[in-house]
DRENDREN-21891 format. One record per residue (C-alpha): chain; residue in three letters; x, z, y. Coordinates in steps of 0.2 Angstrom, whole numbers, always signed. Each point is the difference from the previous one (the first is absolute). Layout:
<atoms>
+-----+------+-------+-------+-------+
: mol : type :     x :     z :     y :
+-----+------+-------+-------+-------+
:   A :  Ala :     X :     Z :     Y :
...
+-----+------+-------+-------+-------+
</atoms>
This chain:
<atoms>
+-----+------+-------+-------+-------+
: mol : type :     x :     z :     y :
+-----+------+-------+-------+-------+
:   A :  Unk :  +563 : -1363 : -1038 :
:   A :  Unk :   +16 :    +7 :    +4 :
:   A :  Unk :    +5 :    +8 :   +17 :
:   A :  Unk :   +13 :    -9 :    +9 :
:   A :  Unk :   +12 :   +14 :   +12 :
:   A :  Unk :   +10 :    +0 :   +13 :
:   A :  Unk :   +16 :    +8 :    +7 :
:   A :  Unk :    +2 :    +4 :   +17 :
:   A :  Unk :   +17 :    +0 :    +4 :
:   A :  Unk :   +14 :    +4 :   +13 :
:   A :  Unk :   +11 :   -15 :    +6 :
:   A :  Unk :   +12 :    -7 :   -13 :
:   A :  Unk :   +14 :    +2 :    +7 :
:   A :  Unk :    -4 :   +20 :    -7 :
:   A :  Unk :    +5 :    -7 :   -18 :
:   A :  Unk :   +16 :   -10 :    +4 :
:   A :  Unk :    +8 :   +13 :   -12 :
:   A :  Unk :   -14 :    -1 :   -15 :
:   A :  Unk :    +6 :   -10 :   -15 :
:   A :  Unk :   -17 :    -8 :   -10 :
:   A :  Unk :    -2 :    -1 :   -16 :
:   A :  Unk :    +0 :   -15 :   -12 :
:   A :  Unk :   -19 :    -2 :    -3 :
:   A :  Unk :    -3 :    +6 :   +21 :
:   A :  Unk :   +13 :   -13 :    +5 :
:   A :  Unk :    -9 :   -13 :   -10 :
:   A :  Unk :   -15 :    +2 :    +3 :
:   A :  Unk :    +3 :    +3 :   +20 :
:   A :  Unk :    +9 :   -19 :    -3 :
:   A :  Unk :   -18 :    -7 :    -5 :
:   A :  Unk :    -9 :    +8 :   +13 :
:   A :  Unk :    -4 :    -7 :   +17 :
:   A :  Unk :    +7 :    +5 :   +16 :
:   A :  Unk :   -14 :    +0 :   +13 :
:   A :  Unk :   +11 :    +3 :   +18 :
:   A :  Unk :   -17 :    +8 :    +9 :
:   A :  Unk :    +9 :    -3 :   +18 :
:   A :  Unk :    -8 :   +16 :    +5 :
:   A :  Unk :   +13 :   +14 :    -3 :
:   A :  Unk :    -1 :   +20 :    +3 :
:   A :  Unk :   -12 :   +12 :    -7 :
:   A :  Unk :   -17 :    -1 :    +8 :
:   A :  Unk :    +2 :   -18 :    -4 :
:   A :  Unk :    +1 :    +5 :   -20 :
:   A :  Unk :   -16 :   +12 :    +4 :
:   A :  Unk :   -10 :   -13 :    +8 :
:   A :  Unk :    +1 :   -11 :   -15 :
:   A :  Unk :   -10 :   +12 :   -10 :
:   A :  Unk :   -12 :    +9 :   +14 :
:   A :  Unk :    -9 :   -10 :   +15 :
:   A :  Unk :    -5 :    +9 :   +15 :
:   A :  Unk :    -9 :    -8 :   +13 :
:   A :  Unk :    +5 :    -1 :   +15 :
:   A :  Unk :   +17 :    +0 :    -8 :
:   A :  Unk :    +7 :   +14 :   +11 :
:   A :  Unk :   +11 :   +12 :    -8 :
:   A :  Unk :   -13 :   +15 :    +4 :
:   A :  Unk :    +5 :   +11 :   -14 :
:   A :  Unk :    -2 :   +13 :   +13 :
:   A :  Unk :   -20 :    -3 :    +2 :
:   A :  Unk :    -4 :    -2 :   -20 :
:   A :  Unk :    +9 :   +16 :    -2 :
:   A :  Unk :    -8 :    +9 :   +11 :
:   A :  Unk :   -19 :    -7 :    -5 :
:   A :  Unk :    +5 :    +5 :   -19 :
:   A :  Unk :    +5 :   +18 :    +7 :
:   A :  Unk :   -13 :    +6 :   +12 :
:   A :  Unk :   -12 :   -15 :    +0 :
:   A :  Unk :    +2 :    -2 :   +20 :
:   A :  Unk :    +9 :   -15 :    +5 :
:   A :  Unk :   -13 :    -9 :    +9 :
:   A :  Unk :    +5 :   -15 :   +13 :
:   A :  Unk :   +14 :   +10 :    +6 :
:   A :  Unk :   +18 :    -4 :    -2 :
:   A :  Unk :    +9 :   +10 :   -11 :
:   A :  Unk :   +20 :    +4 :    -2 :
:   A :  Unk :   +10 :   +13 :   -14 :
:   A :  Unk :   +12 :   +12 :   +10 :
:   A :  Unk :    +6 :    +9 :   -15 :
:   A :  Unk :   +12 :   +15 :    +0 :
:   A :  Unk :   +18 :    -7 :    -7 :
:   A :  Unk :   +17 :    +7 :    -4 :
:   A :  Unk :   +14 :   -10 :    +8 :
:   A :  Unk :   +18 :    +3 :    -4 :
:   A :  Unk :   +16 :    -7 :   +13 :
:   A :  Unk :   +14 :    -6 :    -8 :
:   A :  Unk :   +14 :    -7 :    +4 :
:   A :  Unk :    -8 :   -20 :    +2 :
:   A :  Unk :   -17 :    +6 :    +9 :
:   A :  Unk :   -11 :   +10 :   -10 :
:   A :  Unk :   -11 :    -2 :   -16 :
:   A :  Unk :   -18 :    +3 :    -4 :
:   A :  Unk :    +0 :   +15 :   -15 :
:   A :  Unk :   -16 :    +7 :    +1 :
:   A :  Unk :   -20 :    -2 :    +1 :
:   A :  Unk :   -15 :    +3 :    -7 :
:   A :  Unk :    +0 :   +16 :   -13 :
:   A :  Unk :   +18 :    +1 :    -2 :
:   A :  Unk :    -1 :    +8 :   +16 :
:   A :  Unk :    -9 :   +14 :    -7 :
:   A :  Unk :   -11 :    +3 :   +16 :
:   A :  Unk :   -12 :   +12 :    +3 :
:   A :  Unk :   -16 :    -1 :    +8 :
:   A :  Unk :    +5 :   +14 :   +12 :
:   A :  Unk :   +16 :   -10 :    +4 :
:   A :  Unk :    -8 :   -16 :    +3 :
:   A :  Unk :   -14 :    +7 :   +12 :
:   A :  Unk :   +15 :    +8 :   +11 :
:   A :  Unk :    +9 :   -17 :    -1 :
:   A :  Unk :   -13 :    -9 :    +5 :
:   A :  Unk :    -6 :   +11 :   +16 :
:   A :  Unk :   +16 :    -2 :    +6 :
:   A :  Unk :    +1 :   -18 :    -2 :
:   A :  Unk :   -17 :    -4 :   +10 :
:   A :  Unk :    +5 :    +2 :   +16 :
:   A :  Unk :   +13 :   -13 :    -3 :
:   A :  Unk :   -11 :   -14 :    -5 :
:   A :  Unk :   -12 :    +2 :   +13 :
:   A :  Unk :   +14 :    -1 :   +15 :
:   A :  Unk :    +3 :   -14 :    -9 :
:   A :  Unk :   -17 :    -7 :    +2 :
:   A :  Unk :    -3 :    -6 :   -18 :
:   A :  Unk :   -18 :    +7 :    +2 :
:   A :  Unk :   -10 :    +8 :   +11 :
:   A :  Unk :    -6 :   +14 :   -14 :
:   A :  Unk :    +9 :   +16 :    +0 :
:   A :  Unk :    -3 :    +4 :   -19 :
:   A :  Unk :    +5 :   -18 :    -4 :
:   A :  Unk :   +14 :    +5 :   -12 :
:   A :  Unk :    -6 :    +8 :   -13 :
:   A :  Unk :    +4 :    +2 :   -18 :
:   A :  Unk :   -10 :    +0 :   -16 :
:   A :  Unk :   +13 :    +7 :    -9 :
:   A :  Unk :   +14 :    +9 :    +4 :
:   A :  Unk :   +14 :   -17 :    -4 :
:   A :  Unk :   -14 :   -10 :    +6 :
:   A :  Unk :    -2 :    -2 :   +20 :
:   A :  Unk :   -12 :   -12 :    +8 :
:   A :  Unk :    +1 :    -9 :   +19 :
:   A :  Unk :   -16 :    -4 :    +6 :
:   A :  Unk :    -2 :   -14 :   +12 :
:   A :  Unk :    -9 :   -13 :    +9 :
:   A :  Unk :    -2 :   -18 :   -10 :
:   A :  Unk :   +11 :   -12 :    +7 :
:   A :  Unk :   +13 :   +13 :    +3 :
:   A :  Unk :   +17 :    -8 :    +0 :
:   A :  Unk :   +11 :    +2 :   -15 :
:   A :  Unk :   +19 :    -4 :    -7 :
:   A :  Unk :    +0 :    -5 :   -16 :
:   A :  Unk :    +8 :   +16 :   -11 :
:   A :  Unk :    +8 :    +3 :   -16 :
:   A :  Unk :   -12 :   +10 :   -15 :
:   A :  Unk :   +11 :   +16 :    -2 :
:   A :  Unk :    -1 :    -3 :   -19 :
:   A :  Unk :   +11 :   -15 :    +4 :
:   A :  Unk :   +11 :    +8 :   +12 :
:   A :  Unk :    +6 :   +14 :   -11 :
:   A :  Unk :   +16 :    +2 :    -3 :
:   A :  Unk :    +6 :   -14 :   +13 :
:   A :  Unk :   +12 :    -2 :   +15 :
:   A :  Unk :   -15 :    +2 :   +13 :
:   A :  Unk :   +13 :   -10 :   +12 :
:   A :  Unk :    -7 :   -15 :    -8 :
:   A :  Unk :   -17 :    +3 :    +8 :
:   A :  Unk :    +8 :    +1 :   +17 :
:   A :  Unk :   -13 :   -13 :   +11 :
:   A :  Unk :    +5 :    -3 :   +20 :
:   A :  Unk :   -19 :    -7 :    +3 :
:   A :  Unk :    -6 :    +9 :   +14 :
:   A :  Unk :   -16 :    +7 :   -14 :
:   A :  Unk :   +13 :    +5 :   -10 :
:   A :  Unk :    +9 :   +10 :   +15 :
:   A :  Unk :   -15 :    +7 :    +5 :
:   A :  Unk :    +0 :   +10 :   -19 :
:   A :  Unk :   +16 :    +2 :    +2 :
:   A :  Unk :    +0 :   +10 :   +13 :
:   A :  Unk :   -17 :   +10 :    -5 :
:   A :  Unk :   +11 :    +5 :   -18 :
:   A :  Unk :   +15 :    +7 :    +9 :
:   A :  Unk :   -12 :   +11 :   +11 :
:   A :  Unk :    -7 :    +6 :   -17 :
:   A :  Unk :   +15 :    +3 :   -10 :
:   A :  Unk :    +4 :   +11 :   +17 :
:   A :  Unk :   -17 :   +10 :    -3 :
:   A :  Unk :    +3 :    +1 :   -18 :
:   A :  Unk :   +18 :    +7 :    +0 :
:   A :  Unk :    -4 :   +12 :   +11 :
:   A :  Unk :   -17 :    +8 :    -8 :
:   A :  Unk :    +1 :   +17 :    -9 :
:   A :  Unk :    -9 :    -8 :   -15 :
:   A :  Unk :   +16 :   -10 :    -4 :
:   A :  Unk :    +9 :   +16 :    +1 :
:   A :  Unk :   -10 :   +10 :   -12 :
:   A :  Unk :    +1 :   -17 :   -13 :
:   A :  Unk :   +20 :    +2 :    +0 :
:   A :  Unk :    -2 :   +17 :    -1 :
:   A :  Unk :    -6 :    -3 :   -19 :
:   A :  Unk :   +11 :   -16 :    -4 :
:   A :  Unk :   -15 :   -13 :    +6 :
:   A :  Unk :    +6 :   -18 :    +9 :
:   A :  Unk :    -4 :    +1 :   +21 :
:   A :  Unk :   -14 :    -9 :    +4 :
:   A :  Unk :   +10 :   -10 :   +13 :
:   A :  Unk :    -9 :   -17 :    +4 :
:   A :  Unk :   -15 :   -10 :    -6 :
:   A :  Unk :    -3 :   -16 :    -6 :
:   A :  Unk :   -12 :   -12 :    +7 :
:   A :  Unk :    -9 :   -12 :   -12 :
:   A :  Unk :   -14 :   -10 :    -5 :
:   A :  Unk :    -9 :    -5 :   +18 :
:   A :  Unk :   -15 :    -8 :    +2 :
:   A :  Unk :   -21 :    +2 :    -1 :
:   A :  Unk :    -8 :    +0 :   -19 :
:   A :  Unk :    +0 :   -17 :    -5 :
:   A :  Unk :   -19 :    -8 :    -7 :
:   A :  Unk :    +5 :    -1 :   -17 :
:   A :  Unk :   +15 :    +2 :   -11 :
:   A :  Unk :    -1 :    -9 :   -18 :
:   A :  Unk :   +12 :    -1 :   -15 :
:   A :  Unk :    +7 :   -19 :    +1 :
:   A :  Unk :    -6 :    -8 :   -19 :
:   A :  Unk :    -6 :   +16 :    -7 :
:   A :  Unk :   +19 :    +7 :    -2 :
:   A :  Unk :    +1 :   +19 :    +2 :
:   A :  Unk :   +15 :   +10 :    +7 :
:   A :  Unk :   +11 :   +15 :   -10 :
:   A :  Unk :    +9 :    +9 :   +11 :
:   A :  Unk :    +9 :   +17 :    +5 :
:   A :  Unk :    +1 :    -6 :   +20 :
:   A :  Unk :   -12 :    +8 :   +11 :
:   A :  Unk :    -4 :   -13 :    +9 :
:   A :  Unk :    -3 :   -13 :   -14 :
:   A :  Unk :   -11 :   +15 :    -8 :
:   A :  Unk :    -9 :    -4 :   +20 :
:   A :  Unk :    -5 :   -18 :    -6 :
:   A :  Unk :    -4 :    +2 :   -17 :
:   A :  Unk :   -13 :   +13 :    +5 :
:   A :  Unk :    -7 :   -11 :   +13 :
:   A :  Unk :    -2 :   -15 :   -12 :
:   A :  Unk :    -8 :    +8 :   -14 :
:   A :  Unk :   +13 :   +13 :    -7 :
:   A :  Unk :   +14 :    -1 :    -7 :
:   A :  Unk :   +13 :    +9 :   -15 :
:   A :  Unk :   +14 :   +10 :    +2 :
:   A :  Unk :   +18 :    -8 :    -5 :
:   A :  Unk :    +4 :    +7 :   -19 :
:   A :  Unk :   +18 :    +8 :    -3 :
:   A :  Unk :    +4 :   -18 :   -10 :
:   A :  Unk :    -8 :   -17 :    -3 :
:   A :  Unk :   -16 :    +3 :    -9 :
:   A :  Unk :   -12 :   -14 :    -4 :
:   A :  Unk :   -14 :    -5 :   +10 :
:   A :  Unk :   -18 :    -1 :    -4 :
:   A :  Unk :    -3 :   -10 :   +16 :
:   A :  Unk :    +9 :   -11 :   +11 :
:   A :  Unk :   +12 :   +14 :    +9 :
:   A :  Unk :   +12 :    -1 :   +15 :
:   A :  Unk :   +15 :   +16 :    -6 :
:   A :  Unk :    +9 :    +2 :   +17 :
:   A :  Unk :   +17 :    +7 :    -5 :
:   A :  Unk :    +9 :    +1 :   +16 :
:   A :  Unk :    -2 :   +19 :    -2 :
:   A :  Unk :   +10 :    -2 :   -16 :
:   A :  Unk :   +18 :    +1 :    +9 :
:   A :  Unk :   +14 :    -5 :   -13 :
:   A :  Unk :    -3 :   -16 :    -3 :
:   A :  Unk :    +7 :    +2 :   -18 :
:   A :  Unk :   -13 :   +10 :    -3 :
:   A :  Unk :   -14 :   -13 :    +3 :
:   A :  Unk :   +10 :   -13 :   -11 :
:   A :  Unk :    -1 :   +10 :   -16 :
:   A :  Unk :   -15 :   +12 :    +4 :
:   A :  Unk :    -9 :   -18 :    +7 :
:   A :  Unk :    +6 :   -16 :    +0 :
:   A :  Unk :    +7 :    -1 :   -19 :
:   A :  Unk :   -18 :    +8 :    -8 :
:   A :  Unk :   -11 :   -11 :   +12 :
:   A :  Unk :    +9 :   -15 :    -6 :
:   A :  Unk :    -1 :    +5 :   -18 :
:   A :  Unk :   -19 :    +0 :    +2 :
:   A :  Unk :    -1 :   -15 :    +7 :
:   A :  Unk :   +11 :    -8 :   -13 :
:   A :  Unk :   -13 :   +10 :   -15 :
:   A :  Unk :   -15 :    -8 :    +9 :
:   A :  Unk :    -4 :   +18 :    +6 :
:   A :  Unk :    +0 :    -7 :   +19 :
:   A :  Unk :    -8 :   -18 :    +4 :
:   A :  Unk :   +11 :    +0 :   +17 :
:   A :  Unk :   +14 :   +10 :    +8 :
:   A :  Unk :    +4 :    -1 :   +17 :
:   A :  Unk :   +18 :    +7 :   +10 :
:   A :  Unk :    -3 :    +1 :   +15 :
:   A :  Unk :   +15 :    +4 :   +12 :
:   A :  Unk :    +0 :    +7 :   +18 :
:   A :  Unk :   +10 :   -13 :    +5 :
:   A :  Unk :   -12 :   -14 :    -2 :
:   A :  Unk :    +3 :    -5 :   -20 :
:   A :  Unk :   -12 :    +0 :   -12 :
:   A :  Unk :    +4 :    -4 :   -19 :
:   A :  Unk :   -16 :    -6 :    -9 :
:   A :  Unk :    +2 :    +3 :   -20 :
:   A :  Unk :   -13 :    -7 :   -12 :
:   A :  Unk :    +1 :    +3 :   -20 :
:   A :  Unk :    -2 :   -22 :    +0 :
:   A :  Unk :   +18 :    -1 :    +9 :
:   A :  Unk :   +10 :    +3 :   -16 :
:   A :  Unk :    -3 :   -16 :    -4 :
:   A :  Unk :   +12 :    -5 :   +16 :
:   A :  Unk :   +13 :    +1 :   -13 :
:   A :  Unk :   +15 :   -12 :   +12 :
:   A :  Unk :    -1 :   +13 :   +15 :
:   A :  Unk :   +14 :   +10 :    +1 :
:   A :  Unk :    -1 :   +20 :    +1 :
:   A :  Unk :    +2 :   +10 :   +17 :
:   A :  Unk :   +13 :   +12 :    -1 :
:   A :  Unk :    -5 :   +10 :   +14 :
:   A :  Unk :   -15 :    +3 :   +11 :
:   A :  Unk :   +12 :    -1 :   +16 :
+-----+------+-------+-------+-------+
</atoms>
């Protein structure tokens, strides 16, 4: 039997300016417009993966996957970030390897840091920020440890990091821990010696992916996840594994998840996705093709709905 696919995508207010083609347009037209009432984009991952309790504890599976020690504790990612002001706020330009961080580095930034969150009594151990790698870093704390709920970097790259501003007083709380860090980090020699050879500061860190390890964590109907997003790649190894995102649409031997928002020009993921998963479909190559927006919108296209032959085509995804 054929494979049915899905693509995970950003919001479609992204393709305003994306003109369809004839057989897309038609074929969209036919399909059927599922509004999931459930928008953003853990929503989209959580139709595919189950974790139970259904915490957002990215944070915990990691760090099981890594060094296998997770146990009942509660666990957060504190991992080293670039931020750059301008003129509106500033924006979140770099994590993980693009930081190019050394192990040495990371050791220095993170004795410097320890002191911090133990004067704010996060946890009672003195070692509890650790890191298995060097863009990796780990809080330990006790289980039941309040938490805000925070942004996976992977989604906040690139964005107005004003729009993450929260006046809870959780939120404050981090608020004012990040400032006294981006203090120690300006100020270490180790961000001196990075510019030196033409490396991005080390000038914050990003908080993510709190909780304990949950029981279980399943893939929802068998479907597995593509994708170049770290912390997709998190889930999919937790449920059973997962595939990494091809360059272009390529055809699936099983049910698959391909999570484009890494793709960034949404013309790009029109012709290089959209048009040849539709094509498949319509040769019988596919048995079902879902669109699923973060918005909330999902399109579900089945080879049998050509014969919906007094619809009218959709002349764009917005």
């Amino acid at each position: 039997m054929a494979a049915a696919a899905c693509l995970l995508l950003p919001s479609r207010d992204r393709f305003e300016s994306i003109e369809l083609d004839a057989a897309l347009a038609r074929m969209l037209g036919r399909g059927d417009r599922i509004d999931t009432g459930d928008d953003g984009r853990r929503a989209q991952l959580r139709r595919f993966v189950r974790m139970t309790p259904a915490h957002w504890s990215l944070a915990a599976l990691s760090r099981q996957q890594e060094h296998g020690d997770a146990g009942d504790s509660a666990w957060l990612r504190v991992d080293p970030v670039h931020v750059r002001p301008d003129i509106n706020g500033a924006r979140l330009l770099g994590w993980g390897d693009g930081l190019q961080l050394s192990r040495e580095e990371a050791d220095a930034f993170v004795a410097a840091l320890r002191p911090l969150f133990g004067d704010a009594q996060l946890s009672s151990d003195t070692t509890a920020l650790d890191a298995t790698a060097p863009d990796h870093w780990y809080l330990r704390m006790a289980p039941g440890t309040p938490l805000p709920e925070f942004r996976d970097p992977a989604e906040a790259l690139g964005t107005d990091l004003g729009d993450d501003i929260d006046t809870t007083p959780q939120h404050r709380r981090w608020r004012t821990l990040e400032s006294e860090v981006q203090v120690v980090l300006h100020n270490h020699p180790a961000n001196q010696q990075r510019a030196r050879r033409g490396l991005p500061p080390v000038n914050s860190v990003w908080c993510w992916g709190g909780g304990v390890l949950p029981q279980s964590v399943v893939r929802v109907d068998g479907w597995t996840l593509a994708s170049r997003d770290p912390s997709v790649r998190i889930l999919a190894q937790a449920s059973g594994g997962g595939d990494e995102l091809p360059s272009a649409w390529t055809l699936p031997e099983r049910d698959t998840a391909f999570d484009l928002h890494r793709v960034v020009k949404p013309e790009a993921i029109a012709s290089d996705w959209l048009a040849p998963a539709a094509e498949a479909l319509r040769q019988g190559k596919l048995r079902l093709l879902v669109l699923d927006f973060a918005d909330g919108l999902r399109w579900r296209l089945e080879r049998q709905h050509k014969w919906r032959i007094l619809r009218r085509p959709i002349q764009t995804l917005s």
